[in-house]
Each structure stands twice: as C-alpha cells, then as structure tokens.
VEXDREN-2710 file (C-alpha; in Angstrom, 1 decimal):
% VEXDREN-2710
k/r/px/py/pz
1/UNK/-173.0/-33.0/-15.4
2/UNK/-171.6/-35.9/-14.1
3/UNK/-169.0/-36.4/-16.5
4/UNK/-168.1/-33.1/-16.1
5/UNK/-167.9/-33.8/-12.1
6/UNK/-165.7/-36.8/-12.5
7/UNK/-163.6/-34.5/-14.8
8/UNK/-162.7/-32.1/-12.5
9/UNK/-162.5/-34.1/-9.1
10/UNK/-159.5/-36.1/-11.7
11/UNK/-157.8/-32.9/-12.2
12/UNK/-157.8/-32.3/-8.8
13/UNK/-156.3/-35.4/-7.6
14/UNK/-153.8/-35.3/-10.3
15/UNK/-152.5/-31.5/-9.5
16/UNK/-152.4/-32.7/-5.7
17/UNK/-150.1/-35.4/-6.8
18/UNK/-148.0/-32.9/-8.6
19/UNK/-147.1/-31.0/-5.4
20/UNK/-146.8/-33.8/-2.8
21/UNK/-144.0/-34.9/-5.5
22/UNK/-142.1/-31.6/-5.7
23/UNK/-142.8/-31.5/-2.0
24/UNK/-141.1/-34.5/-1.9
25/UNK/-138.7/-33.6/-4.3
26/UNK/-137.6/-30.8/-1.9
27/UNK/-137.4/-32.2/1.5
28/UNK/-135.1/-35.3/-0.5
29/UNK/-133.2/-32.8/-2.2
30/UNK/-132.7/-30.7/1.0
31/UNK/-131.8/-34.0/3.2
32/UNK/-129.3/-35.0/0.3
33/UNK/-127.4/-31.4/0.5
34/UNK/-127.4/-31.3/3.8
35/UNK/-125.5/-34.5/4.2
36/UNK/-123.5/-33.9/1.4
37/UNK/-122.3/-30.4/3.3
38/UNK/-122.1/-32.9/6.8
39/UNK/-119.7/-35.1/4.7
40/UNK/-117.8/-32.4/3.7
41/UNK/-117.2/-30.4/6.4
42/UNK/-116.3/-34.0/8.4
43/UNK/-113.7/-34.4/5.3
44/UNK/-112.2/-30.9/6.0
45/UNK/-112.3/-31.1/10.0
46/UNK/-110.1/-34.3/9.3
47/UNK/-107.6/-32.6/7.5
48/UNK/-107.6/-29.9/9.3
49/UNK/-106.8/-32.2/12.5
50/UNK/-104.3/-34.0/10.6
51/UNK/-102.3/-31.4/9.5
52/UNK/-102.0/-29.7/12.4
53/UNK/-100.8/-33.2/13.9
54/UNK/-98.1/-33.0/11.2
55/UNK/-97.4/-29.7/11.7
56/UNK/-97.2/-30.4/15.8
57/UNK/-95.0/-33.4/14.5
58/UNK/-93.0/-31.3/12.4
59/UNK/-92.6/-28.2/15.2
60/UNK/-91.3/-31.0/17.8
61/UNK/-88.9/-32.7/15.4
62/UNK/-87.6/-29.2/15.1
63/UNK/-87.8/-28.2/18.6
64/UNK/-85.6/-31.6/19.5
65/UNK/-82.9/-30.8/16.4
66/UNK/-82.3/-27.1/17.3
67/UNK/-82.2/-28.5/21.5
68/UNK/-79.5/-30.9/20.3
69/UNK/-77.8/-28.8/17.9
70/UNK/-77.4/-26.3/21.0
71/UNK/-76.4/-29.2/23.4
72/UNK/-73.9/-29.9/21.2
73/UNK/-72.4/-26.6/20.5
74/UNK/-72.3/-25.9/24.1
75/UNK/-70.7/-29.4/24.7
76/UNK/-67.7/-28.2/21.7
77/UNK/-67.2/-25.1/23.3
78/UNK/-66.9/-27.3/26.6
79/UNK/-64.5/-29.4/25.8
80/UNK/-62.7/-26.7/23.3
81/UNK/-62.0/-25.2/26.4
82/UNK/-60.9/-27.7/28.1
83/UNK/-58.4/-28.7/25.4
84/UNK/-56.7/-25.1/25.5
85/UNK/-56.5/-25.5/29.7
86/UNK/-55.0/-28.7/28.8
87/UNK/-52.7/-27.5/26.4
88/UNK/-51.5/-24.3/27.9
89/UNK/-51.4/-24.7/31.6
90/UNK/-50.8/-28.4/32.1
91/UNK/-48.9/-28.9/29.1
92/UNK/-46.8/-26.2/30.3
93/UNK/-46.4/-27.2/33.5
94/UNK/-45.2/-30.4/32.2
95/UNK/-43.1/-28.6/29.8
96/UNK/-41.3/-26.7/33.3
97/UNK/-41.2/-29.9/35.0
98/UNK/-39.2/-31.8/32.3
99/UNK/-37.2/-29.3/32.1
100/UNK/-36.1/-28.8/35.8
101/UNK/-36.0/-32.8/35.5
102/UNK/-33.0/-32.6/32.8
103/UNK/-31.3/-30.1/34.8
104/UNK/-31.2/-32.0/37.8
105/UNK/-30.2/-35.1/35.6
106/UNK/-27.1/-33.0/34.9
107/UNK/-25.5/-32.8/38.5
108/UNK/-27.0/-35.6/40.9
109/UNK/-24.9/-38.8/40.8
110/UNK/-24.4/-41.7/38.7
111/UNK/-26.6/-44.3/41.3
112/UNK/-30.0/-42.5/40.6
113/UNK/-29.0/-40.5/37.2
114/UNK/-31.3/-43.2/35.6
115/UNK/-34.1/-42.9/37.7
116/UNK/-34.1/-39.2/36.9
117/UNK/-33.7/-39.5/33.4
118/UNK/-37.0/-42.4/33.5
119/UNK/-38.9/-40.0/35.4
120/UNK/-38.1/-37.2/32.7
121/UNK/-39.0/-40.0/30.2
122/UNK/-42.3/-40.6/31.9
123/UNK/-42.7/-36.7/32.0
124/UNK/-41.9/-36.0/28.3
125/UNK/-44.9/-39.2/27.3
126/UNK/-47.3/-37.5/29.5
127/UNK/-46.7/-33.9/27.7
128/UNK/-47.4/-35.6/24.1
129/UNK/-50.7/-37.3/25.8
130/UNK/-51.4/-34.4/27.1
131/UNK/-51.2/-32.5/23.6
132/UNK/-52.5/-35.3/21.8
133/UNK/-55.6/-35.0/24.2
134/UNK/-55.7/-31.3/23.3
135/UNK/-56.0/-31.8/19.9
136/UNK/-58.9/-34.4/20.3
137/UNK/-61.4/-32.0/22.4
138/UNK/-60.6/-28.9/20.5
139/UNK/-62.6/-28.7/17.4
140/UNK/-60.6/-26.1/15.7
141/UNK/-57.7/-28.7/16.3
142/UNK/-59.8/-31.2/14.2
143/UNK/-60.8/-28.3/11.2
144/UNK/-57.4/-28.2/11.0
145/UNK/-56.2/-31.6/10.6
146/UNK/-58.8/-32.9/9.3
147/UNK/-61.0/-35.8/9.6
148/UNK/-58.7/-38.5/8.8
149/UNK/-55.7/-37.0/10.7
150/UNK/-57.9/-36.5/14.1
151/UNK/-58.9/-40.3/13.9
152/UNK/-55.5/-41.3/13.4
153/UNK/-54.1/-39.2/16.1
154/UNK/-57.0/-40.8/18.3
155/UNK/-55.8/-44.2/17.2
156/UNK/-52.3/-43.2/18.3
157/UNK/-53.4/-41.7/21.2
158/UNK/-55.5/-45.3/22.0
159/UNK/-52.6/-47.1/21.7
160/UNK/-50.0/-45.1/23.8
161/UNK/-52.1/-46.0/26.7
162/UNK/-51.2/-49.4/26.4
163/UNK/-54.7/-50.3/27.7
164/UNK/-55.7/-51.4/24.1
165/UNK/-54.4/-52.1/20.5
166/UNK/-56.1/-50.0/17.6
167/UNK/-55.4/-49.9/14.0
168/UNK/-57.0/-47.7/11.3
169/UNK/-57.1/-48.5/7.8
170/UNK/-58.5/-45.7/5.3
171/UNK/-59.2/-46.6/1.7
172/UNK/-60.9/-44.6/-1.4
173/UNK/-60.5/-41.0/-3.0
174/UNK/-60.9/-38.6/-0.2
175/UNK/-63.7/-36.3/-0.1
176/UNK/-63.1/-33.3/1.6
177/UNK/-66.6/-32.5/4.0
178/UNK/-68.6/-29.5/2.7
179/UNK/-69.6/-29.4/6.4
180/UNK/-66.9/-29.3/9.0
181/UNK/-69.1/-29.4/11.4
182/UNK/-70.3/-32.8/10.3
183/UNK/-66.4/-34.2/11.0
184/UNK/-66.5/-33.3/14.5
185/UNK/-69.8/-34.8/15.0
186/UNK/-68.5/-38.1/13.2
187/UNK/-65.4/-37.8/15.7
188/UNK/-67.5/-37.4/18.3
189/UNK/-69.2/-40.5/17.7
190/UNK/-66.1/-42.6/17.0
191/UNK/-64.8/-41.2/20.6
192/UNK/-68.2/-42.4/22.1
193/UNK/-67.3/-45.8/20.8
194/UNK/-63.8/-45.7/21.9
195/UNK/-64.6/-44.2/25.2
196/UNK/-67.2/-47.6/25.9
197/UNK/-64.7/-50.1/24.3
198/UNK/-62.2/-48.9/26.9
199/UNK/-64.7/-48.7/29.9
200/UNK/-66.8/-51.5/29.4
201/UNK/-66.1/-54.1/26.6
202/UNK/-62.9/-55.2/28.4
203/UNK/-61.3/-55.2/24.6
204/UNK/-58.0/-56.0/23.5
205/UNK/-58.2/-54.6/19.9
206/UNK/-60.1/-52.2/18.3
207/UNK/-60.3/-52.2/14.9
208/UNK/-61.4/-48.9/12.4
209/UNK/-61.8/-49.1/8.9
210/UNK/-62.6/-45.7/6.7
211/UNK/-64.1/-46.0/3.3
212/UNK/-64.7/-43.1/0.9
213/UNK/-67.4/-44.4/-1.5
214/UNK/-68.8/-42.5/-4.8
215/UNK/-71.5/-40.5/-2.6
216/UNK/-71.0/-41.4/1.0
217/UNK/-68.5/-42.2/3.6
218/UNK/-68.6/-45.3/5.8
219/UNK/-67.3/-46.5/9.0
220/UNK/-66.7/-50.1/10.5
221/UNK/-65.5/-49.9/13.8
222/UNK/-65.0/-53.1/15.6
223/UNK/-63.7/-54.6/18.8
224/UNK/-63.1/-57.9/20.5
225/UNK/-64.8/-57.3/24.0
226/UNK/-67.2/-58.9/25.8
227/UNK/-70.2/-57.8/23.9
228/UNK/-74.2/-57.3/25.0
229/UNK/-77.4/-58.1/23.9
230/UNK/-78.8/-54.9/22.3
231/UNK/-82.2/-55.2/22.2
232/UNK/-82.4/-56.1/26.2
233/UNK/-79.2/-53.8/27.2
234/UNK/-80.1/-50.3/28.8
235/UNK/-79.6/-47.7/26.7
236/UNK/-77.2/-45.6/28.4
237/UNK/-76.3/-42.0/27.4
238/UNK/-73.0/-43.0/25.2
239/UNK/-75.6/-45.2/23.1
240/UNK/-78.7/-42.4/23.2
241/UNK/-75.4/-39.8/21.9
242/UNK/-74.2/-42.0/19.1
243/UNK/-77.6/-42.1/17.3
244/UNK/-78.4/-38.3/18.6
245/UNK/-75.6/-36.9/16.5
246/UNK/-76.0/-39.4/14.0
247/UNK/-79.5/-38.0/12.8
248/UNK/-78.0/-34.3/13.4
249/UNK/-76.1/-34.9/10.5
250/UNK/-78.3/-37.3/8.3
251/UNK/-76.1/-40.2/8.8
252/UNK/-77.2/-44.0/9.4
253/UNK/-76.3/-45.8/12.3
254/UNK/-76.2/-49.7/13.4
255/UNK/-74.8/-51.2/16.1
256/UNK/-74.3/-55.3/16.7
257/UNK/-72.9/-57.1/19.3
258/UNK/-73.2/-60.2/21.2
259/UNK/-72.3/-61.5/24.2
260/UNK/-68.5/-62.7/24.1
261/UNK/-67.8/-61.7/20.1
262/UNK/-67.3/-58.1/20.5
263/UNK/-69.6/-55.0/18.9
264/UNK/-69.5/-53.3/15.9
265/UNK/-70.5/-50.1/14.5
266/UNK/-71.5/-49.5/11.3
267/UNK/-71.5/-45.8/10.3
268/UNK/-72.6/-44.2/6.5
269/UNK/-73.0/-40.5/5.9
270/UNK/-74.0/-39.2/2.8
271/UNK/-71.9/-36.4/1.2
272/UNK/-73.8/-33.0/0.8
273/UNK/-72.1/-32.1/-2.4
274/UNK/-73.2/-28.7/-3.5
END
C-alpha cells in the first residue's frame, strides 16, 4: 500500500509540474507577442511620423517654388510693361523731340547751330538707351533675340553709360534652350549682377564669359570692384534673387569675392534636352 501511495503522490507532483510549465509557457509567450506587437507598432508610428515630415518637407518646397515661380511671372509682366511704356511713349516722345530739334537746327543761326545739333545728338543717344532698355525688360524682346543677343545688347547698353567697361566673350556650339523661360531667368540673374557691380562694387570693368559645354551652359562673370566678405556680408535682396531663380531653374550658383579684388559669379545650368 505504501508503494502504491508513493506512486501516486509522484504522479501528482509530476502532472502539477506539467501545467505550471505550460502555464509558464503561456504567460512568456504572451509577454513575448505582446512586445513584439509594441515594437512593431513603435516601428510603424515612426514611419508614419517620418513620412509625413517628408511629405510636410516636400508640400513646403513646393509651396515656396510655385510662390516664386508666381513672384516671378508677375515681376516679367512688370517690367514687360514697363519696357513697352518705355518704348512707345518715351521713345516716341524722344523720337518728336529730335525731330523738332533738326528742324530748328535748320533756320536758327550759325553761333548756336552746334549747340542745337549736340543737343539733338544727346537726344538721338538717349532714344537708342531708351530702346535698348526696352529690349532688356521685355521678355518677348529676349525670346526673340535670344540669349546670347540680349546679353550682348546688355553689355552694349553697360557700356554706353560710360559708368563702366564690359566685354563679353561667348565660346562653344550653341545650344538653343528647350525652355525660354529658363533664358530670361539666366538674364535676370546676369542683370542682378550688373545692377550691384554698378551700384555698389565701384567697378571699372566687368568682365562676362559664355561657355556652351557638351550638357550644360556656364557663366563667369567678373568685376574689379571693391569686393565683400560673403560669409559676414548681409544678404540683401539682389543676393537672396540670384540664388532664388537659380534653383527655379536647376542651375548652380557660387559667388566669391573679397575685399579689394573684385566678385565673381560662377553660373552652370544643365541643358534639359528632351
């Protein structure tokens, strides 16, 4: 009887240690799943944070290129304007004047004939400024010239003033822009540069340099003003509107300069060849 006592209170023992092990078994299993499901729904909720940062990114990035893009066109059809008032009211007002000028040329005496023909001179200069100054702002102007031909008119128009000498040098095959849009943009930045050579570097040449490359067309401009530091100078708007419409159309732009040698621009925008 004893033996058969011992037997069962073994059994016993040993199906009780059976179930505290699947117990066991269970809650471990349970703990394991349950961090496993923490872990991944941490992992999700992180990429679900990031990519609505990216996409927040992305939206902004967007949002700033369409403002641009629209501060841009409405800046175009500004200064299209502009060109046309210039062109058709002053420039014909100049065009009356000079005439009336040569007239009166004609029939006062010989003691101020000469003044009257300098002032018609002086009038006739201003009416090709005038046009030439047209041409700049109006961008149909520029689809119509083209690239090249705006820039040298510029140049011309730089040098008329007799504030400044500028010379432009173009070398390579020419690549005609898939884009015109792009060429007045690259204008536009060239003028910038111009425009801050004139009013602040003091220069007394300007040098441009136009390079068509295999897939890309780069810009040197250069002048001999005073110069400025350019990591402690304040970033004015003709700065902030160079790079601006340099990323509107994908192109790279550096600027150097240093106090008493002058600034440079480097300019490189890839050709969108369809």
């Amino acid at each position: 009887m004893l033996y058969i006592w011992l037997s069962l209170h073994g059994s016993v023992q040993k199906t009780l240690s059976n179930e505290e092990i699947a117990l066991i078994s269970y809650v471990v299993f349970f703990l394991v799943t349950l961090v496993v499901v923490f872990v991944m729904f941490f992992v999700m909720f992180q990429k679900r944070k990031n990519q609505l940062l990216l996409d927040k990114v992305k939206q902004q990035k967007q949002f700033d290129e369409e403002l641009i893009k629209t501060q841009q066109e409405i800046q175009e059809e500004t200064l299209k304007y502009i060109g046309r008032e210039l062109h058709d009211n002053v420039g014909q007002m100049l065009v009356l004047a000079s005439m009336q000028m040569s007239a009166v040329s004609s029939i006062v005496q010989e003691g101020v004939k000469t003044q009257v023909q300098n002032a018609s001179e002086v009038l006739k200069d201003s009416l090709e400024e005038v046009r030439a100054l047209s041409r700049s702002l109006n961008h149909d102007v520029i689809y119509n010239l083209g690239f090249d031909a705006t820039v040298q008119n510029e140049i011309n128009r730089l040098n008329k003033t007799g504030l400044i000498e500028a010379s432009l040098s173009i070398s390579g095959d020419k690549v005609h822009f898939e884009n015109h849009k792009d060429e007045v943009i690259l204008f536009r930045i060239l003028q910038e540069f111009f425009s801050n050579s004139l009013k602040y570097a003091e220069a007394n040449q300007l040098v441009v340099k136009i390079i068509y490359e295999l897939d890309s067309l780069s810009i040197q401009i250069q002048d001999d003003g005073v110069g400025f530091e350019v990591d402690t100078v304040k970033k004015g708007a003709g700065l902030i509107n160079m790079k601006k419409r340099a990323e509107l159309v994908s192109a790279s732009l550096q600027l150097n300069s240093e106090v008493g040698k002058g600034t440079v621009l480097n300019l490189k925008y890839p050709f969108k060849i369809a």
